[in-house]
FIKOL-62343 format. One record per atom (N, C-alpha, C): chain; x, y, z; atom name; residue number from 0. Coordinates in steps of 0.2 Angstrom, whole numbers, plus 5000, padded with zeros to 4 digits. Layout:
+------+------+------+------+------+-----+
: unit :   px :   py :   pz : site : pos :
+------+------+------+------+------+-----+
:    A :    X :    Y :    Z :   CA : NUM :
...
+------+------+------+------+------+-----+
This chain:
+------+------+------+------+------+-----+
: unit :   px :   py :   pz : site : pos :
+------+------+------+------+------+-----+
:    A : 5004 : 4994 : 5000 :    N :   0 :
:    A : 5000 : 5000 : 5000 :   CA :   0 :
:    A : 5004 : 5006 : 5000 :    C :   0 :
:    A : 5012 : 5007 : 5002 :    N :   1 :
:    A : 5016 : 5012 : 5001 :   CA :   1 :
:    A : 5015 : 5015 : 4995 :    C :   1 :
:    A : 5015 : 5010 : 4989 :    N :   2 :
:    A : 5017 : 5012 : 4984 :   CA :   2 :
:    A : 5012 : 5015 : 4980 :    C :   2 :
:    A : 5005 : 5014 : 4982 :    N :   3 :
:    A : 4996 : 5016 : 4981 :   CA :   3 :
:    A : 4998 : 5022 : 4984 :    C :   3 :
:    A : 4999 : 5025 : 4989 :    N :   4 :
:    A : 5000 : 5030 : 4994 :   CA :   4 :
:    A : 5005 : 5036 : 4989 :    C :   4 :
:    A : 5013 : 5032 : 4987 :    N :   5 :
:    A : 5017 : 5038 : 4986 :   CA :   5 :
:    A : 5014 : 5038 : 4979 :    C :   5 :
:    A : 5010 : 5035 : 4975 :    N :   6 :
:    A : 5008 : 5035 : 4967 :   CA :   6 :
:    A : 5003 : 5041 : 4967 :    C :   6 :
:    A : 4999 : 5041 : 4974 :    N :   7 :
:    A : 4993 : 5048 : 4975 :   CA :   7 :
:    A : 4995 : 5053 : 4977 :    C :   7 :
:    A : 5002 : 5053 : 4982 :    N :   8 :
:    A : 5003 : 5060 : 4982 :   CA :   8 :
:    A : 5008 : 5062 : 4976 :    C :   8 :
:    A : 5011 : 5058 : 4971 :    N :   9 :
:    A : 5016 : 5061 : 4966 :   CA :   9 :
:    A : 5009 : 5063 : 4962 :    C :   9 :
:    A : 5004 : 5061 : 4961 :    N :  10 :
:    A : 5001 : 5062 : 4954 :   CA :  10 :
:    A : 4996 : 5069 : 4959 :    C :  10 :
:    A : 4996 : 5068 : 4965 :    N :  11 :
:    A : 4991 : 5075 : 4967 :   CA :  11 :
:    A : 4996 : 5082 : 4966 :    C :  11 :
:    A : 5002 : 5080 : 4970 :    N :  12 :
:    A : 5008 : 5084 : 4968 :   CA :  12 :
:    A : 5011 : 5087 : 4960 :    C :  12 :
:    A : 5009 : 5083 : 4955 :    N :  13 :
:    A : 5010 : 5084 : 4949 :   CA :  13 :
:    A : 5004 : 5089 : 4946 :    C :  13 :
:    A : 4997 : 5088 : 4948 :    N :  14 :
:    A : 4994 : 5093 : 4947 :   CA :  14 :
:    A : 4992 : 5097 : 4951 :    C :  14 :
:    A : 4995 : 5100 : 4957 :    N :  15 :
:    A : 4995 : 5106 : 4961 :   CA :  15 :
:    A : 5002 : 5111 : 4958 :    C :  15 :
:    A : 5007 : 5106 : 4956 :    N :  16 :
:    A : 5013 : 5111 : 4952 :   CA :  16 :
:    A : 5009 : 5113 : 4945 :    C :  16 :
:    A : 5008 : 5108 : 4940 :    N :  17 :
:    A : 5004 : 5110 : 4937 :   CA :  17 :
:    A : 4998 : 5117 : 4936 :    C :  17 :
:    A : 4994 : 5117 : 4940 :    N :  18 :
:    A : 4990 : 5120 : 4940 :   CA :  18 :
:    A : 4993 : 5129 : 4944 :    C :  18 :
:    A : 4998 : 5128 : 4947 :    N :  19 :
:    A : 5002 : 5134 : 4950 :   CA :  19 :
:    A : 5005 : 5136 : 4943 :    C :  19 :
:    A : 5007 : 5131 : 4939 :    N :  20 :
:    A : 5011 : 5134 : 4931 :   CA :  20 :
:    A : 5006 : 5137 : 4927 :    C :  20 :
:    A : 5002 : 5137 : 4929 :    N :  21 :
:    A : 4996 : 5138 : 4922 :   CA :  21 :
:    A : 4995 : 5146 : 4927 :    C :  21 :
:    A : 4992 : 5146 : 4934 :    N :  22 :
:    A : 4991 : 5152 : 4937 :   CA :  22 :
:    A : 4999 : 5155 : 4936 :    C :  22 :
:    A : 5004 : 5154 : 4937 :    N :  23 :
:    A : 5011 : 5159 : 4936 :   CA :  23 :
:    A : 5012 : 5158 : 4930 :    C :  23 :
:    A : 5010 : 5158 : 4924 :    N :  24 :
:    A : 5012 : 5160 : 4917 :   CA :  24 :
:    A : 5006 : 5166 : 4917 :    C :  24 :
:    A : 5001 : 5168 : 4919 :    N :  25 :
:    A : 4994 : 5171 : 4918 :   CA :  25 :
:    A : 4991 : 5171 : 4911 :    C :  25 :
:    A : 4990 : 5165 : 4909 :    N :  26 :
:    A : 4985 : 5166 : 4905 :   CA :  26 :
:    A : 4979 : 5164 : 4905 :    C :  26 :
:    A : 4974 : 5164 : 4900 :    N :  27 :
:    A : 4966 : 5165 : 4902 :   CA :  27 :
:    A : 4965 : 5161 : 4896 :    C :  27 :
:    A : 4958 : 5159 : 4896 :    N :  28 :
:    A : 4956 : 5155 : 4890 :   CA :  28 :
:    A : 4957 : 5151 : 4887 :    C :  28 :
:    A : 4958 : 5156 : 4881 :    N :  29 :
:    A : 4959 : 5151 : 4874 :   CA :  29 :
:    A : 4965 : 5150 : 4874 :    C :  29 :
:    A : 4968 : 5151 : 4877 :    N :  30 :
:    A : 4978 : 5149 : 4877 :   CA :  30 :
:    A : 4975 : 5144 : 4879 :    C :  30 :
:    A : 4980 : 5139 : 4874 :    N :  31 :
:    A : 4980 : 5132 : 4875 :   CA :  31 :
:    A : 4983 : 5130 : 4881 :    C :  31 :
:    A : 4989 : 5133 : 4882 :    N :  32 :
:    A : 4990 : 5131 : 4891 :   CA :  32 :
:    A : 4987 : 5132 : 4896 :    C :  32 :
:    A : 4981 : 5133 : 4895 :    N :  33 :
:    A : 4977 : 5137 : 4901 :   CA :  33 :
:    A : 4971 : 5130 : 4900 :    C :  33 :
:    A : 4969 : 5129 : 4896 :    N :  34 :
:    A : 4964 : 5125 : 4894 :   CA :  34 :
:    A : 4968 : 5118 : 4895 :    C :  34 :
:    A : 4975 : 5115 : 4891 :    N :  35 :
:    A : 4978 : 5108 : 4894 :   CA :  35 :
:    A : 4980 : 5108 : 4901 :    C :  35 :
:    A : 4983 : 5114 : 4901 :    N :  36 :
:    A : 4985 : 5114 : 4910 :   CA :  36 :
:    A : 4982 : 5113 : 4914 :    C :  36 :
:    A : 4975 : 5114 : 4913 :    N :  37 :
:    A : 4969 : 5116 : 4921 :   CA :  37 :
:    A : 4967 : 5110 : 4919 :    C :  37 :
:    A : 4964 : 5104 : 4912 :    N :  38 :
:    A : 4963 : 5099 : 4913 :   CA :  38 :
:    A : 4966 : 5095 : 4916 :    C :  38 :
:    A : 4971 : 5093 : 4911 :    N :  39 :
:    A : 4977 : 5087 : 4916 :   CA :  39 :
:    A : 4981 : 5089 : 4923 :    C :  39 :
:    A : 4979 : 5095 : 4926 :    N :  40 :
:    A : 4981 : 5097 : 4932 :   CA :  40 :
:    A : 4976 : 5096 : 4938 :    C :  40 :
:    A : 4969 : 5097 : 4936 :    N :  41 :
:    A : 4964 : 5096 : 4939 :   CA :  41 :
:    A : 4962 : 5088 : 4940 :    C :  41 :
:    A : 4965 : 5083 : 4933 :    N :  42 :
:    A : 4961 : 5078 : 4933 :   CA :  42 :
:    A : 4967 : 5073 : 4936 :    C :  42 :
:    A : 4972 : 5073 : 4935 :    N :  43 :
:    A : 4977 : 5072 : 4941 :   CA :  43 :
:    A : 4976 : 5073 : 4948 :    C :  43 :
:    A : 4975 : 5079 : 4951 :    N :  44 :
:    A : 4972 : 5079 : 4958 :   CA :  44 :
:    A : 4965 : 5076 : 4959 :    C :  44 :
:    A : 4959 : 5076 : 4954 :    N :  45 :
:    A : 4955 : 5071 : 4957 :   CA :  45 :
:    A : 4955 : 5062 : 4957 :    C :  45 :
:    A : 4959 : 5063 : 4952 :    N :  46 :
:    A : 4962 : 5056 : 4951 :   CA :  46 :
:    A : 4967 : 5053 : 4956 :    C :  46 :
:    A : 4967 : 5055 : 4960 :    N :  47 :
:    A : 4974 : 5054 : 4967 :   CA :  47 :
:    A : 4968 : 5054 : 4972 :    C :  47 :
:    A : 4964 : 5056 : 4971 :    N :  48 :
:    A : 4958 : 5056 : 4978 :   CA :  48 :
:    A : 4956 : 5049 : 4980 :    C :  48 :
:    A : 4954 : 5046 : 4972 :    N :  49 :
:    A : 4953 : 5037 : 4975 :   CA :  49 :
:    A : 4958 : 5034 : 4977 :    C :  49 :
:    A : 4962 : 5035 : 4975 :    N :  50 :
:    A : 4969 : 5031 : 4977 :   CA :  50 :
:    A : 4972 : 5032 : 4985 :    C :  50 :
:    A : 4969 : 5039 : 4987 :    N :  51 :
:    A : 4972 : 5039 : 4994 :   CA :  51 :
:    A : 4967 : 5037 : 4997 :    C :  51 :
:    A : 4959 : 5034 : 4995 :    N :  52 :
:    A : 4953 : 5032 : 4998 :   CA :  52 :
:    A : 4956 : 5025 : 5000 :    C :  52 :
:    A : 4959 : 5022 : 4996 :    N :  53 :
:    A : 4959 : 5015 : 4995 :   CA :  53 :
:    A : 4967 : 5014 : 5000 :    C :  53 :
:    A : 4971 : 5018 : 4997 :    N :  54 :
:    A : 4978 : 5019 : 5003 :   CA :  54 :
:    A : 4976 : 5019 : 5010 :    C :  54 :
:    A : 4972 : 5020 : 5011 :    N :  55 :
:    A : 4967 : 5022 : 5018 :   CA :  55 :
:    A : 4965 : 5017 : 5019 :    C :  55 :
:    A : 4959 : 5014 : 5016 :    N :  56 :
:    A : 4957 : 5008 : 5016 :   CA :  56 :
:    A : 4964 : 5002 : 5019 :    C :  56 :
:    A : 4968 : 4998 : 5017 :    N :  57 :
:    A : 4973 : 4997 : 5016 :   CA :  57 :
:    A : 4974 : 4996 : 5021 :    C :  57 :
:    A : 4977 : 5003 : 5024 :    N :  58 :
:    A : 4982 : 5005 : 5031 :   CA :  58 :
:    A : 4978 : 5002 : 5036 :    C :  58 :
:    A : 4971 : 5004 : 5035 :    N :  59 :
:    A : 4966 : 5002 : 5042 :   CA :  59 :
:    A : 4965 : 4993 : 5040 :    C :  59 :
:    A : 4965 : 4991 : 5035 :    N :  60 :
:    A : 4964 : 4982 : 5034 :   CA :  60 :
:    A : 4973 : 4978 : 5039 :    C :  60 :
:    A : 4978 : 4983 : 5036 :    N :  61 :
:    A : 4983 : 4979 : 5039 :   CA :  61 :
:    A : 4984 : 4980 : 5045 :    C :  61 :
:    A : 4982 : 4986 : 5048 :    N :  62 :
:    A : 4981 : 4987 : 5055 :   CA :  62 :
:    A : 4975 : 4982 : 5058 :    C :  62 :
:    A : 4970 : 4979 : 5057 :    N :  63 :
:    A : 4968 : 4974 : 5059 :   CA :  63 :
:    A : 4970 : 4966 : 5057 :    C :  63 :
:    A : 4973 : 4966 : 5052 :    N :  64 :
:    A : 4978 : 4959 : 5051 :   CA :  64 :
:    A : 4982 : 4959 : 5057 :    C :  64 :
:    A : 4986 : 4964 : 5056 :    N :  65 :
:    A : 4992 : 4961 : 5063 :   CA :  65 :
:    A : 4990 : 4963 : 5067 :    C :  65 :
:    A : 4982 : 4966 : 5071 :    N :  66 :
:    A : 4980 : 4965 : 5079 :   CA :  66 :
:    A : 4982 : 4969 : 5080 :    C :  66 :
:    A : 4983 : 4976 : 5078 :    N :  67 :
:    A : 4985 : 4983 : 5081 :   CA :  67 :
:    A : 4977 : 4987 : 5082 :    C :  67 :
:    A : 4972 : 4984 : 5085 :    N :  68 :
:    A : 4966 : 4986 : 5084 :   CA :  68 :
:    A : 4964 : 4994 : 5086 :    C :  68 :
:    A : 4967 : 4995 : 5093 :    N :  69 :
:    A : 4969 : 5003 : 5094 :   CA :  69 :
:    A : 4971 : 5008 : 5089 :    C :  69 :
:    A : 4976 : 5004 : 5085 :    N :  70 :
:    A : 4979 : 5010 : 5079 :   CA :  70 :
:    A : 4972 : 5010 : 5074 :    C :  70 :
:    A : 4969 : 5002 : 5073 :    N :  71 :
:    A : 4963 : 5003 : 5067 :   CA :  71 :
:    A : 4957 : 5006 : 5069 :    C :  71 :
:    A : 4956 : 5007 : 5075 :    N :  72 :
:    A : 4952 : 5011 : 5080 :   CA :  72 :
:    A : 4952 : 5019 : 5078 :    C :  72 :
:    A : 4959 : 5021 : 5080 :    N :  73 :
:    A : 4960 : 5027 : 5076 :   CA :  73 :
:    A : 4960 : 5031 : 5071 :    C :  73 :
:    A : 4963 : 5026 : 5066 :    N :  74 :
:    A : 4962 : 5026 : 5058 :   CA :  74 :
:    A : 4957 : 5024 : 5055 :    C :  74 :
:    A : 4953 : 5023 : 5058 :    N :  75 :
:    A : 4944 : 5023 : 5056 :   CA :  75 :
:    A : 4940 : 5029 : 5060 :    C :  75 :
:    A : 4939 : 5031 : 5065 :    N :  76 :
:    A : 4936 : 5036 : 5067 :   CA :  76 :
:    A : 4941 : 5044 : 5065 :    C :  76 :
:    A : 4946 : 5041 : 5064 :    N :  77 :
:    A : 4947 : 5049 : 5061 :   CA :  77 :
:    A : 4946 : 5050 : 5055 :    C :  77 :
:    A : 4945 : 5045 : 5049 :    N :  78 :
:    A : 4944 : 5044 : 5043 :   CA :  78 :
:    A : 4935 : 5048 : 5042 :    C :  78 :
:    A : 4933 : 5044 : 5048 :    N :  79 :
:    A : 4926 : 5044 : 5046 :   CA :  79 :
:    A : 4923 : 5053 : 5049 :    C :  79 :
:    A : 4929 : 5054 : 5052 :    N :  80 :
:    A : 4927 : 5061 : 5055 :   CA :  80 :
:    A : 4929 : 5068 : 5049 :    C :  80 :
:    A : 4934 : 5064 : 5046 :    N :  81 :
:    A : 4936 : 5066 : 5038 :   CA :  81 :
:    A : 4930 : 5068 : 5034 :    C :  81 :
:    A : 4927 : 5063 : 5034 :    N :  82 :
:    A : 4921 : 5062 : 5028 :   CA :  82 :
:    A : 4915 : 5066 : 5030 :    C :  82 :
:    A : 4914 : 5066 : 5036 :    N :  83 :
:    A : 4909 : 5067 : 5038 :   CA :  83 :
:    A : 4910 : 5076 : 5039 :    C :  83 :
:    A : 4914 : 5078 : 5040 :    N :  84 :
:    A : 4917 : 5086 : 5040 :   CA :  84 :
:    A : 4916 : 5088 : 5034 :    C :  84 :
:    A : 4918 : 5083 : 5028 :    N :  85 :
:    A : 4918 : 5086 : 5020 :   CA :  85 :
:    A : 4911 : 5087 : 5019 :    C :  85 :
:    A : 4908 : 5082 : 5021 :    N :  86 :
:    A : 4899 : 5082 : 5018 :   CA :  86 :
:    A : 4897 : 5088 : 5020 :    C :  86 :
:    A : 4900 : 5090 : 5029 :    N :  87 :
:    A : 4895 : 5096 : 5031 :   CA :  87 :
:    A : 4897 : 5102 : 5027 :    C :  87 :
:    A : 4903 : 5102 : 5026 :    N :  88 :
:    A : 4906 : 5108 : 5022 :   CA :  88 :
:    A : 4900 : 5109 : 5017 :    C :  88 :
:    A : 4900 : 5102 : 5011 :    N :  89 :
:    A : 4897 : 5104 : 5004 :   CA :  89 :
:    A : 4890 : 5104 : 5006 :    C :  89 :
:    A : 4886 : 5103 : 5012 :    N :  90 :
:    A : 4879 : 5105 : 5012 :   CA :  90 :
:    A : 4878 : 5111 : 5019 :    C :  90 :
+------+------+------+------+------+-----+
């Protein structure tokens, strides 16, 4: 699951540098780098959101594998305190 983990922050990190190149060259519009940039910059960092769901997942199943159930204890209610904080945000 390391690998799931550093695969989502290189690809969320490649689209936050991205998306800062496209704001620090200023262009608008119909510039093609404004238009390729904010796509594959954008779908980059949403495309790293599953993968850190699953990296999650993961971390909390091998924490209950080896009997760390305290740690899986934590990494689930904070998870779930995650989740629940985002939904109230968007309603």
């Amino acid at each position: 699951m390391k690998g799931l983990y550093r695969a989502a922050m290189v690809m969320a990190m490649a689209g936050l540098l991205l998306l800062l190149a496209v704001i620090g060259a200023g262009v608008s519009y119909p510039h093609p780098f404004f238009t390729i940039g904010t796509l594959v910059g954008m779908g980059c960092v949403f495309l790293s959101l599953p993968l850190f769901f699953i990296a999650w997942i993961g971390q909390l199943r091998q924490s209950v594998k080896t009997k760390q159930y305290g740690w899986a204890l934590c990494i689930a209610i904070f998870g779930i305190f995650l989740i629940v904080r985002g939904l109230l945000q968007i309603w």
